[in-house]
N, C-alpha and C positions, 0 to 999 in steps of 0.2 A: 740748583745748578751751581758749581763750584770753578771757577774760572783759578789755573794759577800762572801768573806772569811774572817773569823773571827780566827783572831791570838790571842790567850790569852797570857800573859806578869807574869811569874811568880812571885810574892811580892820578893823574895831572890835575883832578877835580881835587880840590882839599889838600888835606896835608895827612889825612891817612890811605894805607897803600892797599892799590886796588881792592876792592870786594863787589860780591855779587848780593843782590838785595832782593828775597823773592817776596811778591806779596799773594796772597789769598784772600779771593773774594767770592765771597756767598750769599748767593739771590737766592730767593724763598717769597714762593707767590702767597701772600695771603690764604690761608680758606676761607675768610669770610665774603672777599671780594669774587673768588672764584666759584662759589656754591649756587646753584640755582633752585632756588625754594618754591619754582611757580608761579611766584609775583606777581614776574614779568611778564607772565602771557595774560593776568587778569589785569594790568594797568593796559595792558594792550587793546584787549577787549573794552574797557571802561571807554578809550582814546575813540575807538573803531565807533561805538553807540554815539557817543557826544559827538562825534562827525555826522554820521548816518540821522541824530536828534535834529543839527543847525541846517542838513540838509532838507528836512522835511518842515520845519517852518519856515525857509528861505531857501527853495531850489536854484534862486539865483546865485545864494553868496560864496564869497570869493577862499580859495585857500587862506591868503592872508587874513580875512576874517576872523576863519574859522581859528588859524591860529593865536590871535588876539583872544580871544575866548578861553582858549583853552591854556595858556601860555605858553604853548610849544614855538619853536620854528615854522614857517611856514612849507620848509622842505621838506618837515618831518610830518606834515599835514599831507603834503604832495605825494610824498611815499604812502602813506596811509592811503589817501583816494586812487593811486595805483592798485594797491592791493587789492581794494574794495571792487575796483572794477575789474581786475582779473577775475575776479571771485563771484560776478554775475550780481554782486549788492548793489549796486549803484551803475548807472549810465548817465553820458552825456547826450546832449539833447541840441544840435546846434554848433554856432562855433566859440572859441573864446571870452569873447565878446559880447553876442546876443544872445547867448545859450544859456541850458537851466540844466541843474541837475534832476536825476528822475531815481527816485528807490524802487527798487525790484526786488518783490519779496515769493521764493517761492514760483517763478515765474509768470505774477502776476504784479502788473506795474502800481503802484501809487500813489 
């Protein structure tokens, strides 16, 4: 992408007589930042397991937990057990507080 802005220079500025001053600038996205090699959907899935792991030895524990463990944020844990629940993997059991989580696999609980 090629931006070009022309800055005019008023003759009263300085002691040379009026000129116009154009600059050109050129932004270029990386390829290496913008290439997607699949990675990301297998760190995704590693993320998704090690949730679905801490949930089935501790149905109780907490996003914040879970994100201790894993070093993420805990919003980005919260997203994740969003998804998982959209997606029939996981249910909650309860409410905030006294509730446990429950894996569902295949439509059968465990």
């Amino acid at each position: 992408m090629t931006f070009l802005i022309h800055i005019p220079i008023h003759a009263g500025c300085g002691n040379k007589p009026a000129t116009e001053k154009t600059t050109v600038i050129t932004t270029e996205k990386s390829a290496i930042g913008s290439e997607k090699n699949g990675s990301g959907s297998e760190k995704s899935s590693e993320k998704n397991q090690a949730i679905i792991s801490a949930i089935r030895l501790n149905p109780k524990v907490t996003a914040a937990e879970i994100a201790m463990k894993l070093g993420v944020s805990s919003r980005a844990v919260e997203k994740r057990i969003k998804t998982l629940r959209e997606n029939g993997v996981i249910r909650r059991i309860g409410g905030d507080k006294g509730g446990y989580w429950e894996v569902i696999e295949n439509g059968i609980e465990q």
